[in-house]
N, C-alpha and C positions, 0 to 999 in steps of 0.2 A: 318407303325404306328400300334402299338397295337390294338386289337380288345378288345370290352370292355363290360361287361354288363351292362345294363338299372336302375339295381336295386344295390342302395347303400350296402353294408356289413355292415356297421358298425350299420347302425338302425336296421336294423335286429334282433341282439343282444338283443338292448332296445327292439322290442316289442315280440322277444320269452319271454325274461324273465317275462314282466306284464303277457304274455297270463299263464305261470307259476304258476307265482303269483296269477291268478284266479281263475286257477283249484283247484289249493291247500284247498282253500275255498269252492269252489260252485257245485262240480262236485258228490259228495255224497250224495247229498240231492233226486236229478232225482232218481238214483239209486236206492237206499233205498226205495221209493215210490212204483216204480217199483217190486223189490222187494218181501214186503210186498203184494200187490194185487195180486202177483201172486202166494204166500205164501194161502193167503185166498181163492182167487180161487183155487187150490188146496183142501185145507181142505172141502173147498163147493163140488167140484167133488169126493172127495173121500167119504164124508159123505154119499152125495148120493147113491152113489155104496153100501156102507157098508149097508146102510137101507134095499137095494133090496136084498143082500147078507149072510148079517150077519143073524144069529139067535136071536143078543141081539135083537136087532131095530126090532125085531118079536111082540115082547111083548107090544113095548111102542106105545103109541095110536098117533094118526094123531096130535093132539093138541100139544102134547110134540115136535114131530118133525116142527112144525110149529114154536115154539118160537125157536127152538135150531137156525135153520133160519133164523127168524129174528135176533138174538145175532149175526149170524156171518155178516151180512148185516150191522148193527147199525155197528159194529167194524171197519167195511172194508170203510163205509163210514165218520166213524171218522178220518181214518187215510189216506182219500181223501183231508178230512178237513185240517188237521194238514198241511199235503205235500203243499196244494193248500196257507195256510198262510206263508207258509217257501218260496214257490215259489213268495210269492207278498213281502215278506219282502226283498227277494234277489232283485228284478226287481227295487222295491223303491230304495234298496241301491246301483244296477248297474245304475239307471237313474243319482243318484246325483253324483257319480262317474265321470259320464261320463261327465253332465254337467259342473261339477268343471274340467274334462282335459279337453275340450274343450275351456271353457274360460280363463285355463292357456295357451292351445297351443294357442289360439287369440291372448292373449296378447304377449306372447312371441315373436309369430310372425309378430306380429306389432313393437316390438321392433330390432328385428332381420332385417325387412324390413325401419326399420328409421335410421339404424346407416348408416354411412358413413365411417365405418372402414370397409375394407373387411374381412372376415371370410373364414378360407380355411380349410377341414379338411385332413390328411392323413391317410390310414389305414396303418398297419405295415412296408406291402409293396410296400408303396408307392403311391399308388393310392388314384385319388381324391374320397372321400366320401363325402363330402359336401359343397357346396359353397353357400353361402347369398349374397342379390339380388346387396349389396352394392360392392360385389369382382365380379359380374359379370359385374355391370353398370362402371367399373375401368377398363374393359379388354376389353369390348366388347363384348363377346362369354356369351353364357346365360348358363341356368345350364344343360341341354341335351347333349350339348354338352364335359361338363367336367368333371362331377360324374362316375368315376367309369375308367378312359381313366390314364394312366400311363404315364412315360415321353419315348419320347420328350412332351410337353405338346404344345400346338399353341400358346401361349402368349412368350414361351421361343426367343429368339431375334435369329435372322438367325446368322450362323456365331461363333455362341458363346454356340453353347450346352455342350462346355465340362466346361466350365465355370460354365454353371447353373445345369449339374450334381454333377458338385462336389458341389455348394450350398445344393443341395438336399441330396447328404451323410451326410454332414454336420449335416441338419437338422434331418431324418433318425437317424442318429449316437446318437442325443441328445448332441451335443457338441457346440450347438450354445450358443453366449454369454448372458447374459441377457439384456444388452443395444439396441437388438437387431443387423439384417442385415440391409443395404442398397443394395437390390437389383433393379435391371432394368429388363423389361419389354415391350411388344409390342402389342398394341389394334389388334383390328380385322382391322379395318384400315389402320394401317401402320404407328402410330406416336406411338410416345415409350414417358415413364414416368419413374419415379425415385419415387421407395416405400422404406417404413421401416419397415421391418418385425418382427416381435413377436414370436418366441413358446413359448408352452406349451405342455405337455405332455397330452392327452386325457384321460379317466380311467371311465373303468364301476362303476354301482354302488358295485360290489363285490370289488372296488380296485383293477382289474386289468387293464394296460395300454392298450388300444384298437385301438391307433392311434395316431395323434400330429395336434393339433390344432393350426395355424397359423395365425396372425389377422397382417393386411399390411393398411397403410398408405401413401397416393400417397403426395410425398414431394418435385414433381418437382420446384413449383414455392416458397416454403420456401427455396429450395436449390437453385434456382436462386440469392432469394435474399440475402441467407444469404454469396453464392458465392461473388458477386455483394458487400456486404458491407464487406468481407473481402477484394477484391478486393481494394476496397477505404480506405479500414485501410491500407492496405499495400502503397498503392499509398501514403496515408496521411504521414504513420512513412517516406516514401522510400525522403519524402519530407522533414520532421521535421528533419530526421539523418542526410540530405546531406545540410540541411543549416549553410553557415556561422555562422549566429549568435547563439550564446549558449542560447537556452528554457531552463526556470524553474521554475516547479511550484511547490508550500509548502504552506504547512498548518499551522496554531499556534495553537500548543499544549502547555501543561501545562510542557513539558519537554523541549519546545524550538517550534524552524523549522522543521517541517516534510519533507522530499524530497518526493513527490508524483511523478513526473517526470522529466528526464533531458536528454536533444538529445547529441548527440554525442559530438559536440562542446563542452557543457557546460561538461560533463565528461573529454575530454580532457585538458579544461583549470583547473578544478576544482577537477574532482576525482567524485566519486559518492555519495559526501557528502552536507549537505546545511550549509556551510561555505560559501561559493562563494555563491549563494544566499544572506545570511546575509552581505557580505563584500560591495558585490554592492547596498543593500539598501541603504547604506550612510548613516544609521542612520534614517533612514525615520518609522521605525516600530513602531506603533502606532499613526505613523501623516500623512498615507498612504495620496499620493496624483496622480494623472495619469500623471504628467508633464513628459518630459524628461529632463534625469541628465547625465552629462559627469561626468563618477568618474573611477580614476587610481587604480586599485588593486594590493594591492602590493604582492601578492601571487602568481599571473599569470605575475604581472610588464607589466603590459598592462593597455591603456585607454580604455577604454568602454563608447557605449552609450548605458544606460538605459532605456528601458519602463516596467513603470508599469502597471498593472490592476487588479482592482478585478473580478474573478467571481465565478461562481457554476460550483464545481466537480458534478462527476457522485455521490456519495452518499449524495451529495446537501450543502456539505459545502463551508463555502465563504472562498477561496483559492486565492493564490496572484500567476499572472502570471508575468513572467519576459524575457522580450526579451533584452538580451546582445551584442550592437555590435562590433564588436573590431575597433575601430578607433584610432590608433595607428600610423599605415601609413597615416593616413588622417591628424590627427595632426600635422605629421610631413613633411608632404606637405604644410599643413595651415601655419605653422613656416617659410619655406621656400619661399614660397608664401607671407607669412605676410614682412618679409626679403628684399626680391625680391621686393615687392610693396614699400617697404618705399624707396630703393634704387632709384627707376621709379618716385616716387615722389623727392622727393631729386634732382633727376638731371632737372623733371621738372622746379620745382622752379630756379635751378642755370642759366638754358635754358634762365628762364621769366626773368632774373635777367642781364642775356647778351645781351639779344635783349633791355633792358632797360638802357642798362653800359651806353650811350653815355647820356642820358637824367638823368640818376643819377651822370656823373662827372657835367654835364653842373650845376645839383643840387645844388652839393656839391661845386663846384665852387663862387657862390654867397658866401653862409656864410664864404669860405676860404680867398676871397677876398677883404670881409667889414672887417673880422679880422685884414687881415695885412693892408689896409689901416687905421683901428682906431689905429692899434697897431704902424705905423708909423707913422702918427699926434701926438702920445702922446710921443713917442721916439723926433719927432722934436720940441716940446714945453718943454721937459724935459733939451734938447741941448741950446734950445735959453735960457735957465732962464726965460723966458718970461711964464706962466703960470699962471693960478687961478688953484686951489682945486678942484673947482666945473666942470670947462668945463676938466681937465685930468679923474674926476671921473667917468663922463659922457660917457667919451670915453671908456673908461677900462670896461663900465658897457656892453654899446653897442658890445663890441667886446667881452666879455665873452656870451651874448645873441648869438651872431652869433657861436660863438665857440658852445654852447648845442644846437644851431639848428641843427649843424652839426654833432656833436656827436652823436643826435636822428635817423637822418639819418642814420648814420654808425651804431647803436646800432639796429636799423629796421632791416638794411640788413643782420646784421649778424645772429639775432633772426631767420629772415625769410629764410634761408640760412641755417644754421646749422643741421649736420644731429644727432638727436633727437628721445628717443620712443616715441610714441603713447599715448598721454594723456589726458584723458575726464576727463573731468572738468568743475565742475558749472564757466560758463563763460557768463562776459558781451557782447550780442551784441556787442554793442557801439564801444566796445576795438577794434573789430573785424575790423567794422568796419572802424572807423577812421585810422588803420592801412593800410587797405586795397586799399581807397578811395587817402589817401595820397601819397601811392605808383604810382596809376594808375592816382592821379591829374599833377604828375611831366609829365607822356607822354599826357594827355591831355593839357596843355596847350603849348607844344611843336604844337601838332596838330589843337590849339584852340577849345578847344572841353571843354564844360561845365557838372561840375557834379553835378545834383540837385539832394538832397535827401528829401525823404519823409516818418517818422520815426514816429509812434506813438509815445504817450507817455503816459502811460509808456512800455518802452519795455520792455518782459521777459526775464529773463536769459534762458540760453541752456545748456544742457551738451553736449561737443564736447572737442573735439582737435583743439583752439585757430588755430594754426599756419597752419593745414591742410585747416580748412575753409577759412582763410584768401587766403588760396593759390588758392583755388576755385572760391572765390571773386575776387580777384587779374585777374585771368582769364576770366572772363567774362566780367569783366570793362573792361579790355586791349584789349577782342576781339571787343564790342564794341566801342570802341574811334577807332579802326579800321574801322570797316566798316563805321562810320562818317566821315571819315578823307575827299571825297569827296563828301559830303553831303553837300542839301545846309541848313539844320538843323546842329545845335551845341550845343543841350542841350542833356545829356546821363542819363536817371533817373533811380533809384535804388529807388525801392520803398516796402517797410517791412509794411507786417500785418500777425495780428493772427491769425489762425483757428483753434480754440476750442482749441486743446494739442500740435498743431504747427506752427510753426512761418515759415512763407513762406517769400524769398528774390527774387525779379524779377530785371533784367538788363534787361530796355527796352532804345533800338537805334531806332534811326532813317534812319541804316543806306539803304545798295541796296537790304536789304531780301535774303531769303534761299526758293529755290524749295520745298526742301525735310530737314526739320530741323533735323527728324530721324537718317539719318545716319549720321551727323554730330559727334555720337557717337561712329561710327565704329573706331576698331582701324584702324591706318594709310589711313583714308581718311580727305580729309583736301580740303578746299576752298581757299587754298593759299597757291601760286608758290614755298614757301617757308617753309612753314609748311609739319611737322613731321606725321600730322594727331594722337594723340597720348595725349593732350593735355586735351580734351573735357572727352576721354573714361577715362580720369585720373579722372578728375573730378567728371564724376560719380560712378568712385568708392567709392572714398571718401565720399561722401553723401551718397550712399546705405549702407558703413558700419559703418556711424553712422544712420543709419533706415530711411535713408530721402528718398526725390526722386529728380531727376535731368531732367527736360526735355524742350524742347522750342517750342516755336508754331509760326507763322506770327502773324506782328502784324499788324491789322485792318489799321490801319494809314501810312503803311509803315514800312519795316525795320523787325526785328526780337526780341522776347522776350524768355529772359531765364530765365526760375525757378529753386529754388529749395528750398527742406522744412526738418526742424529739428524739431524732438522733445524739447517741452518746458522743462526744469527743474520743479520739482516739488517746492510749496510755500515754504516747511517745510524741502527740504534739505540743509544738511550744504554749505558752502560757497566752500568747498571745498572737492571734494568726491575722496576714494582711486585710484591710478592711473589705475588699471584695472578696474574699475564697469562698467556692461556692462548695455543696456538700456533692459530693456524684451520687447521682442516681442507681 
């Protein structure tokens, strides 16, 4: 390592040049004193001589040479005087001089010892001339160690001096940027830091360059964090770009939508423009609201679900975000599914409808057979001639009665049967009911099983799908008159009340009870030999997508109770609401 001297070069400079600067001034005055007194003393010795010598000073008397004497004495001491005023007037203006550098160097150096930037100086060649207390408390190493010592330097990092020479050509060269370096670093310790460096070029007061002044700034933990919150921008975009759904967020301007940002997706469906924004509001702009909307764009010919929101951009304006999902494939599973379920239904009902055939021919049997017997009484009183008006009317009237019993029956089956869309409709209870009830009354009195009902009054209407609920109805009466059938109760109640916005329906039996009513719901499990298991889970579908719920508990008394609950109709809607209106959530 270089050997180095103790004492800086470059101060140097500054204080020949003040001591200079002083001479130039003060150094005349001594002199000149000097001088002079010895100009006088002279003239005194010579005078002298000249008296014992000369022939003039023969002549002239003691008196005369006594005042010439005193003349030279009065002079010599005037110009003691003079020197001795010139000497206090310099000393007064070297004290306040002095004073005044003193409390600029104080201060200076009070300011010099409170910054927390370090301060480094170079002289031409490289070598350190100056360091402040803040670039030594940065490093480690104090300033004895560093003024005046050349590279390699001891803060330089092991391993990497060619690295930090070439930094120092750089700087040397005057070729460093103005934004400054990021250089690194190594304490006396052994833990390394990350600075930002500064030149400037140093310069006497004559303007000449006398070195380069470098000022550093320790940025390890700004570069941590500002590493750290790139790191999380990148994570965040690495996120935003690889999502599914298409982000976008706009402004309203006075020219339209502003596109402020849009992730990959949303460029791909849409391009880099705020169309596709505007196309999926749906018309929502100015009556911004946060629901979410399913809307088909016909530009990408894709469904999407929408979410909106407002919030604050970074420059603080209220900017709309938009999360687009493509649900296209889902829809068209939903379809399939929608499809698929009506079919499941459909064969259920045909299912409930053949496990019933023999107790709906026995049904249909009665009204088939008062028929042809009224209709053969009035054929054999038409035959005898023997007849009144009144008792063939009676007959004819009777057997048209049985004929629309029958018909109602067939006109049931086929309603309840028929495969049909999906349709919610402001619908009567009642209808429902008594549909259902009379279905399930032809297998209950088969099995002697009673069906009592207990029906406010007034009921409210519902929006549903008549013939779904009825099928669900239908189901739960039939499972209960089941489980009654060896029961030694016979009464099966179905009992309707309101709560607050829905109308809940219960089938409570009597009959042997359920361990576990829960899985009653699983598909294909089933509490009979002969069951599908597939029946129940039907059921509750159909109530969950009309917004209800379906579930059964033991009932205190014996036996099992089953519920389930629909949204009321509202007072003020029509009688009869379009085939798709769906109920909000």
């Amino acid at each position: 390592m270089a050997t180095h001297p103790k004492k800086s070069l470059i101060p140097s400079t500054f204080y020949d040049q003040a001591k200079q600067n002083r001479r130039g001034f003060y150094w005349l005055t001594p002199v000149v004193v000097l001088f002079l007194y010895l100009c006088v003393m002279g003239v005194f010795l010579w005078l002298q001589r000249l008296q014992n010598d000369s022939v003039m000073f023969v002549t002239i008397d003691q008196e005369t040479r006594q005042q010439r004497l005193m003349m030279v004495i009065l002079a010599l001491s005037l110009v003691i005087v003079v020197s001795l005023l010139a000497l206090w007037r310099y000393t007064r203006f070297r004290t306040h001089a002095e004073a005044a550098q003193t409390a600029e160097t104080g201060f200076r150096r009070a300011m010099e010892n409170s910054m927390s930037t370090g301060m480094r100086v170079f002289d031409m060649q490289g070598r350190i001339a100056y360091v402040n207390p803040a670039f030594c408390r940065m490093i480690g190493w104090n300033e004895a160690d560093l003024v005046g010592r050349t590279a390699p330097f001891p803060y330089w990092l092991p391993g990497r001096h060619q690295q930090h020479q070439e930094t120092l050509d750089l700087l040397l060269s005057g070729r460093t940027p103005s934004s400054g370096l990021e250089v690194e670093a190594q304490r006396r310790d052994g833990s390394r830091f990350t600075a930002r460096m500064y030149v400037s070029p140093l310069r006497a007061p004559n303007g000449e360059q006398i070195g380069w002044m470098t000022s550093m700034t320790d940025i390890t933990e700004p570069k941590r964090i500002r590493e750290a919150l790139t790191a999380a921008h990148e994570r965040f975009m690495t996120v935003l770009e690889g999502l599914d759904d298409a982000i976008s967020v706009v402004a309203d301007t006075s020219e339209g939508l502003e596109l402020l940002f849009a992730n990959r997706t949303y460029r791909r469906f849409f391009g880099a423009q705020s169309n596709g924004h505007a196309e999926l509001l749906g018309g929502r702009l100015g009556r911004f609201t946060d629901e979410t909307v399913e809307i088909y764009s016909e530009s990408a010919a894709r469904w999407f679900e929408v979410h909106h929101r407002m919030l604050a951009w970074t420059d603080g304006r209220r900017v709309r975000l938009q999360v687009a999902r493509d649900i296209t494939d889902r829809r068209k599973h939903e379809e399939a599914s929608r499809i698929q379920q009506e079919k499941v239904q459909l064969t259920s009902r045909l299912t409930t409808m053949g496990e019933m055939a023999s107790s709906l021919a026995h049904e249909l049997n009665q009204p088939l057979t008062a028929i042809n017997n009224y209709s053969m009484g009035a054929v054999a009183m038409l035959k005898s001639g023997r007849y009144q008006p009144e008792t063939l009317l009676a007959a004819l009237e009777k057997a048209a009665q049985q004929a629309e019993r029958a018909g109602k029956i067939i006109s049931r089956i086929r309603e309840f049967v028929k495969r049909s869309e999906p349709r919610r409709t402001r619908v009567k209870v009642m209808r429902i009911v008594e549909n259902a009830v009379g279905f399930a009354e032809i297998d209950a009195r088969k099995r002697q099983i009673e069906i009592e009902l207990s029906i406010p009054d007034p009921v409210p209407d519902v929006i549903a799908d008549p013939i779904l609920i009825e099928q669900v109805l239908l189901n739960l009466l039939k499972n209960g008159i089941e489980a009654m059938e060896h029961s030694e109760h016979h009464v099966l109640q179905l009992v309707i009340t309101q709560q607050e916005s829905l109308l809940e329906m219960a089938v409570i039996d009597r009959g042997h009870g359920l361990k576990d009513p829960e899985r009653l719901f699983e598909p294909f499990y089933s509490t009979k030999s002969e069951g599908l298991g597939m029946g129940l889970n039907i059921c509750r579908t159909i109530i969950e997508s009309h917004h209800g719920r379906l579930w059964a508990v033991g009932n205190p008394e014996g036996g099992t109770i089953f519920r389930f609950s629909l949204p009321c109709a509202a007072p003020d809607v029509a009688d009869t609401l379009d085939n798709k209106l769906e109920i909000p959530e």
